[in-house]
C-alpha positions as CSV (number, residue, x, y, z in Angstrom):
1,X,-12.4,-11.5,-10.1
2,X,-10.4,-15.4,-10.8
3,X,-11.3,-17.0,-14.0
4,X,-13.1,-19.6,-11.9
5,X,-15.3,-17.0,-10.2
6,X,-16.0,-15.5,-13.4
7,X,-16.5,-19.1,-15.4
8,X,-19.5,-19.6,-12.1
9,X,-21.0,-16.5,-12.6
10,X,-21.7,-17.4,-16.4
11,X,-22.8,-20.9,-15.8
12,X,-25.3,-19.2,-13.7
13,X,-26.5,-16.0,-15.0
14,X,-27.0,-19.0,-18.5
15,X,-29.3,-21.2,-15.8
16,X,-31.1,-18.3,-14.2
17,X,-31.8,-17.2,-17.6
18,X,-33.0,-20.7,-19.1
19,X,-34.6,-21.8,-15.9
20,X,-36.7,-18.4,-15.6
21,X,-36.2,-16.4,-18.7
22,X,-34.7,-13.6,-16.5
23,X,-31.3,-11.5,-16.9
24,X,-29.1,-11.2,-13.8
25,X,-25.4,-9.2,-14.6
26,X,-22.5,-10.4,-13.0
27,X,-22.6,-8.7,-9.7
28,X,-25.5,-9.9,-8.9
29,X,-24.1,-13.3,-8.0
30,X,-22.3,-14.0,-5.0
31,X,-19.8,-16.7,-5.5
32,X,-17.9,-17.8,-2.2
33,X,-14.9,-20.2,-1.2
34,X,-16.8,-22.3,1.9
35,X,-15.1,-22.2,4.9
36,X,-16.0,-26.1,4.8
37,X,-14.6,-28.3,2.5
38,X,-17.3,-30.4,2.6
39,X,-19.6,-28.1,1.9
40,X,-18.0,-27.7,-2.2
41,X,-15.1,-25.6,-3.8
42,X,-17.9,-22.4,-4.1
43,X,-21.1,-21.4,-2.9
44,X,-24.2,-19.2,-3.9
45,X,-26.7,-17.9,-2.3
46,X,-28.6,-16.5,-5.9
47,X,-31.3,-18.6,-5.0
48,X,-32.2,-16.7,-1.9
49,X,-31.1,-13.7,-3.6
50,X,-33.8,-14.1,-6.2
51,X,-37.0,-15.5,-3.6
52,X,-38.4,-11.6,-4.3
53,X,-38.3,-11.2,-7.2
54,X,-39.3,-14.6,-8.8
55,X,-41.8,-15.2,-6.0
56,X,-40.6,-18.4,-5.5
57,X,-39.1,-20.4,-2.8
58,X,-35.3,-20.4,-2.6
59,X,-35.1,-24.1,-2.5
60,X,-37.3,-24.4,-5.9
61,X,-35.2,-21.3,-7.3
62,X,-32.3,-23.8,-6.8
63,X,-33.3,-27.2,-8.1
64,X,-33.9,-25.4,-11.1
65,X,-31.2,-23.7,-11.5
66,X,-28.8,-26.2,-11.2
67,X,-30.8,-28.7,-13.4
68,X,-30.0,-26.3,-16.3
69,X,-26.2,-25.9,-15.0
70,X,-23.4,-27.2,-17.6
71,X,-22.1,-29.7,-16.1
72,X,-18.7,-29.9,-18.5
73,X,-17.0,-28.0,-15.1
74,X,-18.9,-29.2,-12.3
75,X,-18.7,-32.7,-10.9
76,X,-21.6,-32.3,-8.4
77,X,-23.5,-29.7,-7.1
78,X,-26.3,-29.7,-3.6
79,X,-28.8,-27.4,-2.2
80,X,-28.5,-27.2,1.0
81,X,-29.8,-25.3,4.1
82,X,-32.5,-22.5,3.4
83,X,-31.2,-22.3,-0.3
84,X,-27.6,-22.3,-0.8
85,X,-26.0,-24.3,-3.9
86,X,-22.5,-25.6,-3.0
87,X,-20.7,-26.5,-6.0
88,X,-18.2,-29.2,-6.8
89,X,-15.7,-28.4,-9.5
90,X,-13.6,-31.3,-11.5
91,X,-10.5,-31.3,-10.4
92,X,-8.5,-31.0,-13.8
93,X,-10.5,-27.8,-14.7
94,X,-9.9,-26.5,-10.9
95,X,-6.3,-27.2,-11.8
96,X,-6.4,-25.2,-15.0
97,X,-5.4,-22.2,-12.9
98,X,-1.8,-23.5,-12.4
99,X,-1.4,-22.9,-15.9
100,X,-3.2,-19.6,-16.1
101,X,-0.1,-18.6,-13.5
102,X,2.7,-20.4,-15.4
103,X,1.4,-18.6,-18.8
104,X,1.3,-15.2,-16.8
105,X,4.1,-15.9,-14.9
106,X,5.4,-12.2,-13.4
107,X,2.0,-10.9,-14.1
108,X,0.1,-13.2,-12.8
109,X,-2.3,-11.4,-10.0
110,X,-2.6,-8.3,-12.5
111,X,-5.9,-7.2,-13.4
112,X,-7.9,-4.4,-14.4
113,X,-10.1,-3.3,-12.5
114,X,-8.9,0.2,-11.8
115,X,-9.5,1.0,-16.4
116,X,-6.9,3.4,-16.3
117,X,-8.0,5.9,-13.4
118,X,-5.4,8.4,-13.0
119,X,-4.9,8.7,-9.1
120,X,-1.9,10.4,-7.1
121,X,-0.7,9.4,-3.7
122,X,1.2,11.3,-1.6
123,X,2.6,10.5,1.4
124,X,5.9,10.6,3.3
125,X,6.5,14.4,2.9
126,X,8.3,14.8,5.7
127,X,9.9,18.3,6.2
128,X,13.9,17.9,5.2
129,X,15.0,19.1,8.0
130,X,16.2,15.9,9.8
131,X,15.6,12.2,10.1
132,X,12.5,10.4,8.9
133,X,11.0,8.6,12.2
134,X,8.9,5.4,12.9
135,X,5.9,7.4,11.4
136,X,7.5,8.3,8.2
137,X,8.6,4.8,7.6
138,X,5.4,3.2,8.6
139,X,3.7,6.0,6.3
140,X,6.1,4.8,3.4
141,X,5.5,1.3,4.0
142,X,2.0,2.1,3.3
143,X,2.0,4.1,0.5
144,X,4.5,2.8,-1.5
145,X,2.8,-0.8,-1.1
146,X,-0.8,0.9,-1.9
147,X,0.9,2.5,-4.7
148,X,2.3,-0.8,-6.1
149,X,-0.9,-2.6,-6.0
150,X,-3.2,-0.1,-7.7
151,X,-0.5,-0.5,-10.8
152,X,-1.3,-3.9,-10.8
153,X,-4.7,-3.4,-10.5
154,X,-4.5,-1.0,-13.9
155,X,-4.7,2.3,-11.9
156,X,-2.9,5.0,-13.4
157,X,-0.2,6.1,-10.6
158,X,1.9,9.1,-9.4
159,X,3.9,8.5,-6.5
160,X,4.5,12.3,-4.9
161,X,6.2,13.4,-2.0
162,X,5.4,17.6,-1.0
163,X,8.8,19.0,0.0
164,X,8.2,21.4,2.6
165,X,11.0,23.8,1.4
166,X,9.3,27.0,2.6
167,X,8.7,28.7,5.6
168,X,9.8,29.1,9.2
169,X,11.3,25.3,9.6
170,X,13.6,26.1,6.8
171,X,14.7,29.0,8.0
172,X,15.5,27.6,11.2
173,X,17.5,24.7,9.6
174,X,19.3,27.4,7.4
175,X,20.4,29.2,10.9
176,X,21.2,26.2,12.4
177,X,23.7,25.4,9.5
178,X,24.9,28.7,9.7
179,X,26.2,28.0,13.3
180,X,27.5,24.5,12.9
181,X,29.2,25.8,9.8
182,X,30.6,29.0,11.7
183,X,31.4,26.4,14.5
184,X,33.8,24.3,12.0
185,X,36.3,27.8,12.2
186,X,35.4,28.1,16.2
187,X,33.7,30.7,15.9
188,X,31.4,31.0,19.1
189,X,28.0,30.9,17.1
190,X,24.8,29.5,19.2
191,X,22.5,27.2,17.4
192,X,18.8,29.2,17.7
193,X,16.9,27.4,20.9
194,X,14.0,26.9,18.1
195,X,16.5,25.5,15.4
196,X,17.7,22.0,14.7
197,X,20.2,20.5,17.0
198,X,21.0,17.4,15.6
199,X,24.1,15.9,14.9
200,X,23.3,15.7,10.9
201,X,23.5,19.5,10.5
202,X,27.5,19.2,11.8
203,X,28.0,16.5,9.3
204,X,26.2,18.9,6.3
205,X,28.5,21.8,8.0
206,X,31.6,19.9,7.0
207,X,30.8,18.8,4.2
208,X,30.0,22.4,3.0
209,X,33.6,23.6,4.4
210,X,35.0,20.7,2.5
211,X,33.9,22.4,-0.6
212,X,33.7,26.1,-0.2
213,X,36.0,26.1,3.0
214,X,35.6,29.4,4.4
215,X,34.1,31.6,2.2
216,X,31.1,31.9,4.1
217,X,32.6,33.8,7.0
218,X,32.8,37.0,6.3
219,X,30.2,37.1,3.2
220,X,26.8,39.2,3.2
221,X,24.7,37.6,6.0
222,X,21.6,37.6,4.1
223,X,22.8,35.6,1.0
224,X,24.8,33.3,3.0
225,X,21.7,32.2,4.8
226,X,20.7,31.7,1.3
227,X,23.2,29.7,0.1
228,X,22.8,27.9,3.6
229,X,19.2,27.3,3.2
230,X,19.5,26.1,-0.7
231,X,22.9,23.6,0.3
232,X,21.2,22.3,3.6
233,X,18.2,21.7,2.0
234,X,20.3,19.8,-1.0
235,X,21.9,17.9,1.5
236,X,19.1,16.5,3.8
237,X,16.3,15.6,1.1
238,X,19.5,13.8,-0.3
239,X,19.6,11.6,2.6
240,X,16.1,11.2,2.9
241,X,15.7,9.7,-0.5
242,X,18.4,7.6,0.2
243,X,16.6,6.2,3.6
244,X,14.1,5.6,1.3
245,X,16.1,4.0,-1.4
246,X,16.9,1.5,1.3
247,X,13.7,1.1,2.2
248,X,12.9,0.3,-1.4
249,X,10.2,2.9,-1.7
250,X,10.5,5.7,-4.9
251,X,8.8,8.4,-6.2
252,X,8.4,9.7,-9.1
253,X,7.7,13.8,-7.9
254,X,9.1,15.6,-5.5
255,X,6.8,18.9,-5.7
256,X,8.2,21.8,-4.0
257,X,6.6,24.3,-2.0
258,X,9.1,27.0,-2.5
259,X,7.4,26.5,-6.5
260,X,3.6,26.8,-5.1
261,X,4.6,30.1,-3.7
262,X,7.1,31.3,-6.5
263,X,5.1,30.6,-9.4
264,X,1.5,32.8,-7.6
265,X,-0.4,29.6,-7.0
266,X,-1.3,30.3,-3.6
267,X,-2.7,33.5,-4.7
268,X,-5.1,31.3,-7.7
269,X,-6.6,29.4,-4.8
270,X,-7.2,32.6,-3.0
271,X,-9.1,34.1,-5.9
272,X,-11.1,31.2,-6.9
273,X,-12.4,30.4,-3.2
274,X,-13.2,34.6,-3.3
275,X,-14.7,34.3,-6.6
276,X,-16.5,31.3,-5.1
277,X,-17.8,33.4,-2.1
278,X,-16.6,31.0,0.4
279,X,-14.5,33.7,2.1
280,X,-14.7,36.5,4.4
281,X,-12.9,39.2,6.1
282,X,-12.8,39.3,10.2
283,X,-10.7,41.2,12.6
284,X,-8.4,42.1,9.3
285,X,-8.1,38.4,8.6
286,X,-9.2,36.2,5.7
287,X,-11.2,33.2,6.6
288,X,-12.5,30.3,4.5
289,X,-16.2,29.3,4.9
290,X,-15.1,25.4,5.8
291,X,-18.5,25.5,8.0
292,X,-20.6,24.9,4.6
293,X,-18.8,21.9,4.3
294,X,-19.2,20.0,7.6
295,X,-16.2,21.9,9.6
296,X,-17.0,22.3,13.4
297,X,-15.6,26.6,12.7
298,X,-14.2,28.5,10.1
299,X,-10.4,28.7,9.5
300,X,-8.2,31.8,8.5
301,X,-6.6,31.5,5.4
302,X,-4.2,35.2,5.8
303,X,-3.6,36.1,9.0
304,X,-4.0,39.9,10.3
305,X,0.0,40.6,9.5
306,X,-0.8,39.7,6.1
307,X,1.0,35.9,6.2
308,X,-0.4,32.7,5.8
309,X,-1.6,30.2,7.6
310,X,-0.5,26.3,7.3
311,X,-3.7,25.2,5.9
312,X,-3.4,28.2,2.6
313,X,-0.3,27.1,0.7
314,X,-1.7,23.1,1.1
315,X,-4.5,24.1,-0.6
316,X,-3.0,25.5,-3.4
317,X,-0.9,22.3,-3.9
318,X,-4.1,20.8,-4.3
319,X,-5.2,22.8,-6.9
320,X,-2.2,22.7,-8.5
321,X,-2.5,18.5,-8.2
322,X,-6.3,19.0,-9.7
323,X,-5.2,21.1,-12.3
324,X,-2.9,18.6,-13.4
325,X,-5.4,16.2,-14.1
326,X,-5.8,13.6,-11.4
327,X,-9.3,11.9,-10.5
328,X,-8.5,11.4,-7.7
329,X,-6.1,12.4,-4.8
330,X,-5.2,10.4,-1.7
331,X,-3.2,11.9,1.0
332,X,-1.3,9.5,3.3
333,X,-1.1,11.5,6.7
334,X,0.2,10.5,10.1
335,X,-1.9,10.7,13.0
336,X,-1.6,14.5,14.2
337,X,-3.2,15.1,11.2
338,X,-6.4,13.6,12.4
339,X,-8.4,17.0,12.7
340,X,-6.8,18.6,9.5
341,X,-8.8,16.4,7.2
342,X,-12.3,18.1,7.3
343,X,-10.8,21.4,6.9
344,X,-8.7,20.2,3.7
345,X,-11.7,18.4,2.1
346,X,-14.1,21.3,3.2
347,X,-11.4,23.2,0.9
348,X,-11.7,21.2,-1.7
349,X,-15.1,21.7,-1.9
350,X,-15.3,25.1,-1.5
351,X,-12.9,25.5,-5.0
352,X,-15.0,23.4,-6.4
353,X,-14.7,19.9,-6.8
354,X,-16.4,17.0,-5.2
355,X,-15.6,16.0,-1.4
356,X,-14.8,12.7,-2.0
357,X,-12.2,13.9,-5.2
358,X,-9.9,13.8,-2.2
359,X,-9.3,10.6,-0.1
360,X,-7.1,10.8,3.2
361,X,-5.8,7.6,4.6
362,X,-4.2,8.3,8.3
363,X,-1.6,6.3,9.9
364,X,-1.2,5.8,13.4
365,X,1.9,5.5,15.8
366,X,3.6,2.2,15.8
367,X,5.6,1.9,19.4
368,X,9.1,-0.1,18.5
369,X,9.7,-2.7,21.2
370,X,12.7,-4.2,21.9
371,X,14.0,-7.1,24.7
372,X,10.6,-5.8,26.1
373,X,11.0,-2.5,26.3
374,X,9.9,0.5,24.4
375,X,13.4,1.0,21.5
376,X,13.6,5.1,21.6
377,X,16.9,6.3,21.4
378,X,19.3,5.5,19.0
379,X,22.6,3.5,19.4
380,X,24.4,5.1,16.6
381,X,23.5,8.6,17.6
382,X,22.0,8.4,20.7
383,X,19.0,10.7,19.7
384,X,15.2,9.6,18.6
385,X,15.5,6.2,16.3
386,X,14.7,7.0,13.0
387,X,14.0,5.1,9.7
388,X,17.8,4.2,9.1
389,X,18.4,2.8,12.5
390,X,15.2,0.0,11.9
391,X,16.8,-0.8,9.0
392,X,20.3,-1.6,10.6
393,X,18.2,-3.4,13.3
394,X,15.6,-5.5,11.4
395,X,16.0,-5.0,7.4
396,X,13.9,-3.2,4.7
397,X,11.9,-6.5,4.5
398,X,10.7,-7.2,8.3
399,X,10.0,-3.6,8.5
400,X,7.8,-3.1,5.4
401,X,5.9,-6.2,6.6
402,X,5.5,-5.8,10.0
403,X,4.7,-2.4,9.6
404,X,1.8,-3.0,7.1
405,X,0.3,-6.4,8.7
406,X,-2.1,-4.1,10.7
407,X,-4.7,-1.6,8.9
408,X,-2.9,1.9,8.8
409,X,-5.5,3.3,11.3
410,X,-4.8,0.9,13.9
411,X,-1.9,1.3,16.5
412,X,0.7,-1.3,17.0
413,X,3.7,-2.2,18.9
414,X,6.3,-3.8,16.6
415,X,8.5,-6.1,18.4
416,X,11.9,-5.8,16.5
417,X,13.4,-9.4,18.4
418,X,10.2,-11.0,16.9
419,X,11.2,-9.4,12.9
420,X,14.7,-11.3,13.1
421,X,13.9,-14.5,14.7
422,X,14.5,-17.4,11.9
423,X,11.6,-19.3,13.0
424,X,7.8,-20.1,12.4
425,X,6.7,-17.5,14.5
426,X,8.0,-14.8,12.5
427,X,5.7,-13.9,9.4
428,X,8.4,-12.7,7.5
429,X,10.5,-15.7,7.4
430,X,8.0,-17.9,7.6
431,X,6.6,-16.6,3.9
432,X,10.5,-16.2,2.8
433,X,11.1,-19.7,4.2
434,X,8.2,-20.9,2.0
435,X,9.5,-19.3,-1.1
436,X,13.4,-20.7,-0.7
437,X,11.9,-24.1,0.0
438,X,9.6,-24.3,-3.4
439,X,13.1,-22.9,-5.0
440,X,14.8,-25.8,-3.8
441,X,12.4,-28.6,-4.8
442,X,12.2,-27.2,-8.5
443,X,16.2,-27.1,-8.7
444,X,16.4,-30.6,-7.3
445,X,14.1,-31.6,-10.2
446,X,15.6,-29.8,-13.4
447,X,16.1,-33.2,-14.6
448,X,11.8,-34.0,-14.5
449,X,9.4,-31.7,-17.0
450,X,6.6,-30.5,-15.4
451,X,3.5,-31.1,-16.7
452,X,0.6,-29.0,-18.4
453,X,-1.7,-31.7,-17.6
454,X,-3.3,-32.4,-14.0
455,X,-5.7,-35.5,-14.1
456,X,-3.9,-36.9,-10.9
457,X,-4.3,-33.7,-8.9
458,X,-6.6,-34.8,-6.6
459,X,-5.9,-34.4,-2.5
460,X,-7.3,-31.9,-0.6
461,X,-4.2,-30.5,0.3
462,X,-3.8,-29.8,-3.5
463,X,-6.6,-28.8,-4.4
464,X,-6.7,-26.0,-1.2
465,X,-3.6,-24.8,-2.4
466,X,-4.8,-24.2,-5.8
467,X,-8.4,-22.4,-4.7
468,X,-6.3,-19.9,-2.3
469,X,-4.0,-19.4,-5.9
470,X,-6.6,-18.7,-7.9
471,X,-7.9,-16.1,-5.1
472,X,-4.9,-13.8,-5.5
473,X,-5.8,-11.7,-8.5
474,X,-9.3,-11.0,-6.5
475,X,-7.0,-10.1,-3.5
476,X,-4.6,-7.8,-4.6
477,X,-7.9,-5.6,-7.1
478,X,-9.2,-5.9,-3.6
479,X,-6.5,-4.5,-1.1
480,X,-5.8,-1.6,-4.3
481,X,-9.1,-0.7,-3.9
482,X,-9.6,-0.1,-0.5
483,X,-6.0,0.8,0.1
484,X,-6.1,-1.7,2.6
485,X,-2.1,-3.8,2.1
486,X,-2.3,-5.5,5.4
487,X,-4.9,-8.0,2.9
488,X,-1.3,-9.1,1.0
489,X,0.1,-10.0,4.7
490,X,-3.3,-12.5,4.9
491,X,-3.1,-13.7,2.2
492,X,0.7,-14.6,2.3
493,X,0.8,-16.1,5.0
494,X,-1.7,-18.0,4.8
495,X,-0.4,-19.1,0.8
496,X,2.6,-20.1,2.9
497,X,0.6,-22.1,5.5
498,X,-1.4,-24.0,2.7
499,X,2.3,-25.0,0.4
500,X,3.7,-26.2,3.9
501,X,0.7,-28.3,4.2
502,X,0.7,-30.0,0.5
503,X,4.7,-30.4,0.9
504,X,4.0,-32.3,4.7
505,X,1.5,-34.5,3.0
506,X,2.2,-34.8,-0.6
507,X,5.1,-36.3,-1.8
508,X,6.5,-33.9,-4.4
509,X,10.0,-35.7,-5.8
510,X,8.9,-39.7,-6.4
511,X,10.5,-41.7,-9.0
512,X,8.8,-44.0,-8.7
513,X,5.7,-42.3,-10.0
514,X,7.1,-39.6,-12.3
515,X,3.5,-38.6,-14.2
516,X,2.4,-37.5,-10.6
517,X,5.5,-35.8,-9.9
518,X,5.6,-33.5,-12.9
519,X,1.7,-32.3,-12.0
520,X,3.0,-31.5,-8.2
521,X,6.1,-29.7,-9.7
522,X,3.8,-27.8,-11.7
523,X,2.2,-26.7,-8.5
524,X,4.8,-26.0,-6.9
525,X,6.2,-23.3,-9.2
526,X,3.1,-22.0,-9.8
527,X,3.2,-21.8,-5.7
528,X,6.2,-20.0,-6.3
529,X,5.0,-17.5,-8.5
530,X,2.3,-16.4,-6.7
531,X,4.2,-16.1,-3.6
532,X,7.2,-14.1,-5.3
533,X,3.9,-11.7,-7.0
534,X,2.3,-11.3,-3.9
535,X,5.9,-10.3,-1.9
536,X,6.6,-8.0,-4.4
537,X,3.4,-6.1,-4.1
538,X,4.2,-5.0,-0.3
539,X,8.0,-4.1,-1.7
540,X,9.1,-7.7,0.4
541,X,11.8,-9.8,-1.6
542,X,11.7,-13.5,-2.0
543,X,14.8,-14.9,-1.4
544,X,16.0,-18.5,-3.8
545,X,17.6,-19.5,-0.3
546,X,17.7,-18.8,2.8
C-alpha cells in the first residue's frame, strides 16, 4: 500500500466513524487511481460499500462522509454517479512522495507485506546433462525475478535448484563420456544410441585427458564410469551455473538427488505415507493413494523390480524441503509438467501437510523468432539453441524482459530482431532509453540544487508522473504476491511512457526560472530511482547512457 493510499484510508475510516459512529479496518476501503483525470487523483466507492449496512442511500452515505473529511490534504472532493467520492489531493502533499523516494532511495518500492514468510522456489533444475534451452531460460527468467520481488516484499527467500544427479540420464551421460574420452586415444568406442551426443561431452572429454591423460584406458570399468559420472557431472553443472551467471540469475542451493537417496530419505517418505495408510500393494508394486486427493488414478511409487518411479525420490525432496522448515514451497515447472502437479500435491497431502503448502507455477513454451522465421538451430554449434546462444544474440537484458512481459502460463513467440532494435518499439530500450535520458538531465544540472519543496508542481503531466511513482511499492507487494513479474514490465513501461511525457511538455533545465527548475529536477531523479528499483526487480540493468 503507497503512503497516499494509506493517508486516504485514515481520513476515511476517521469520517465513517464520526459521521456514523461505526468502525471500518483498512481493507474495507477501496481507494482507486481514476482512469479519468477529471474525475480526481483517487476514488471510493465506501459509500456504496456501506448502503447495507447503514441502511442508507449511498449518496447520503457520502455527503456525510466527506463533510467530516480533513481537508489539511484534500483540495476538493465530489460525489458523483450512484455514490462514488472522487478526491482531489493538494498538489504539494501529492508531491511529498518525491521525497519519500529520494529519502529511500535504493529501497524505495520495499515493503512488508510478506512479515517474514519463509518461502523456497525452485526452478530451473534442469538435468546436467547438456545445454539449458529456451524453457530453462524463460523458467529462470521467472523465478529468479519472482524471487527478487518477494525479498523486497519482506518474504523470507531460498533460491533452489534440484540437481538431478541420479539415475538412468546420468548414467547415460557417464557412458557417453566414456566414449568421447576413449575416442580422444581412437579407440573405436560408440556413443550408446540412448546417450548424449552432443558436442559438449567431446569438449568435457578433453579436458579430462588434459588432466589425467590416459589413465582411464585400461583402469577397472566400473570405477572409471565412476570417476566419469562424478567429473562429467562436475563439468556440465559448471557450465550451467555459468549460463546462468550470465543470465544474472543465482542461487543459493543446489540440492542433490544423489543426497535424497544416499542419506535414506526416500525410504522416510515411504514410511510415513505407509504409516499414513495412503499406500497399497498391487501386482507386487507399491502405489500411493493420490485418488483421495483429487488424482484422476493412483500412481506406483516402487515398481514390481523393486525400483522407483520418477514421482518417489521428488517426493522425498519435498519432505526433506518441509522438514527444513519452509511455509511454503513453490515449484517453477515447464509445461510437460502440466499433469504432474495433482499427483505431487496429492503427495503432499497424503504425508501430511496442507494442499496448498505447495504452489506450482508452470511455464509454457516460448517459440524464438527470427527474420520471420522460427530460430532452432544453433549457429555456433549447429544443434538446438540453447540459453547461451540467446544471449550472444539478444543480451541478458532483452531476454529477461521479453521473456517475462507475458504471464508464465501463456505462450509466446519472442521475436529476437524486435529485442535489439534501438527504437520506441522495443520495450527494453525504450525503458533503458528513459533511464539514460533522466541520467543526462541531472548531470547537465550538477551546478542547480534540487529542491525538497514542491509548491510549483502543478501540470498534469507532473502530477501523473508522480501518482504512477507513488503506485510502485503497491506494484511490486503485488506482482510478489501473485508471482505474477510480467506486472514490473507494465508498470515500467508505462513509468517510461509517463517521464517521456513530462520531459516533452515540461521544461526541466530553465534559467530563467531556477525555483521551478530545482522541483522538476527533484522529479526527475526521483523518476530515476524508481525506474532503476523497478529494473532491478526483473534482474534488467539501467544503463547512465546509452
Amino acid at each position: 500500500m503507497s503512503q497516499i493510499e494509506n493517508d486516504l484510508k485514515l481520513e476515511i475510516i476517521k469520517s465513517v466513524k464520526k459521521s456514523f459512529d461505526l468502525d471500518i479496518e483498512m481493507n474495507d476501503v477501496i481507494i482507486e487511481l481514476p482512469k479519468d483525470v477529471s474525475h480526481g487523483d483517487y476514488a471510493s466507492n465506501i459509500a456504496m460499500q456501506l448502503a447495507r449496512t447503514l441502511k442508507r442511500k449511498p449518496k447520503e452515505i457520502a455527503e456525510s462522509i466527506c463533510s467530516n473529511l480533513n481537508l489539511d490534504i484534500i483540495s476538493s472532493y465530489e460525489i458523483a454517479g450512484p455514490g462514488f467520492i472522487n478526491i482531489f489531493l493538494k498538489n504539494e502533499y501529492l508531491a511529498e512522495v518525491i521525497n519519500l523516494v529520494l529519502d529511500q532511495d535504493e529501497k524505495y518500492g520495499h515493503n512488508n507485506t510478506g512479515n517474514g514468510l519463509k518461502i523456497n522456489i525452485e526452478y530451473v533444475s534442469a538435468n546436467p546433462t547438456g545445454d539449458l534451452h529456451p524453457g530453462h531460460a524463460r523458467g529462470a527468467a521467472l523465478g529468479d525475478s519472482v524471487s527478487r520481488l518477494l525479498k523486497m516484499s519482506g518474504y523470507d527467500v531460498t533460491r533452489e535448484y534440484y540437481v538431478n544427479d541420479a539415475g538412468n540420464q546420468i548414467n547415460n551421460m557417464a557412458l557417453s563420456l566414456r566414449a568421447r574420452y576413449f575416442q580422444e586415444f581412437n579407440y573405436d568406442v560408440e556413443v550408446p544410441e540412448d546417450g548424449y551426443h552432443g558436442s559438449d561431452l567431446i569438449d568435457i572429454a578433453k579436458d579430462l585427458v588434459s588432466k589425467v591423460n590416459d589413465k582411464y584406458i585400461n583402469y577397472d570399468e566400473e570405477e572409471a564410469l565412476i570417476e566419469f559420472k562424478k567429473f562429467g557431472l562436475e563439468a556440465e553443472l559448471n557450465k550451467i551455473k555459468a549460463d546462468l551467471k550470465a543470465f544474472n540469475c543465482e542461487f543459493d542451493v543446489f540440492f542433490s538427488e544423489q543426497y535424497i537417496r544416499d542419506n535414506k530419505f526416500v525410504e522416510k517418505a515411504l514410511n510415513q505415507l505407509k504409516d499414513r495408510g495412503y499406500t497399497y500393494e498391487k501386482d507386487n508394486a507399491l502405489w500411493l493413494k493420490t485418488t483421495s486427493f483429487n488424482d484422476d488414478k493412483d500412481r506406483v511409487i516402487v515398481k514390481s523390480d523393486g525400483s522407483y518411479t520418477y514421482l518417489t525420490p521428488d517426493i522425498a525432496y519435498h519432505l526433506n524441503k518441509l522438514d527444513r522448515g519452509y511455509d511454503k514451497l513453490v515449484d517453477v515447472l515447464g509445461a510437460d509438467h502440466h499433469s504432474y502437479v495433482v499427483r505431487l500435491k496429492a503427495a503432499i497431502q497424503a504425508l501430511g501437510y496442507e494442499q496448498d503448502k505447495l504452489e506450482v507455477d508452470i511455464v509454457q513454451m516460448a517459440r524464438m523468432i527470427k527474420d520471420g522465421e522460427e530460430f532452432k538451430l544453433s549457429k555456433r554449434s549447429g544443434k538446438a539453441v540453447a540459453l547461451i546462444d540467446l544471449l550472444d544474440e539478444v543480451g541478458s537484458d532483452a531476454l529477461r524482459y521479453f521473456f517475462i512481459s507475458r504471464a508464465a502460463d501463456t505462450q509466446m513467440d519472442f521475436d529476437l530482431d524486435m529485442a535489439i532494435k534501438r527504437s520506441n518499439e522495443n520495450p527494453v530500450y525504450y525503458a533503458q532509453y528513459a533511464h539514460a535520458r533522466m541520467c543526462s538531465i541531472l548531470n547537465s544540472a550538477k551546478d542547480i540544487d534540487i529542491s525538497r519543496k514542491f509548491n510549483l508542481i502543478s501540470n498534469e503531466k507532473e502530477l501523473t508522473l508522480i501518482k504512477h511513482i507513488n503506485e510502485f511499492p503497491k506494484v511490486v507487494a503485488d506482482a510478489a504476491y501473485t508471482r505474477m513479474p510480467h506486472k514490473l514490465c507494465n508498470y515500467i513501461s508505462k513509468l517510461a511512457q509517463y517521464f517521456h511525457s513530462f520531459y516533452g511538455e515540461c521544461k526541466v533545465l530553465d534559467y530563467d526560472n531556477i525555483p521551478l527548475s530545482t522541483q522538476r529536477l527533484a522529479l526527475v531523479k526521483a523518476s530515476k530511482i524508481t525506474l532503476k528499483n523497478a529494473l532491478n526487480s526483473i534482474g534488467v540493468s539501467a544503463p547512465e547512457s546509452m
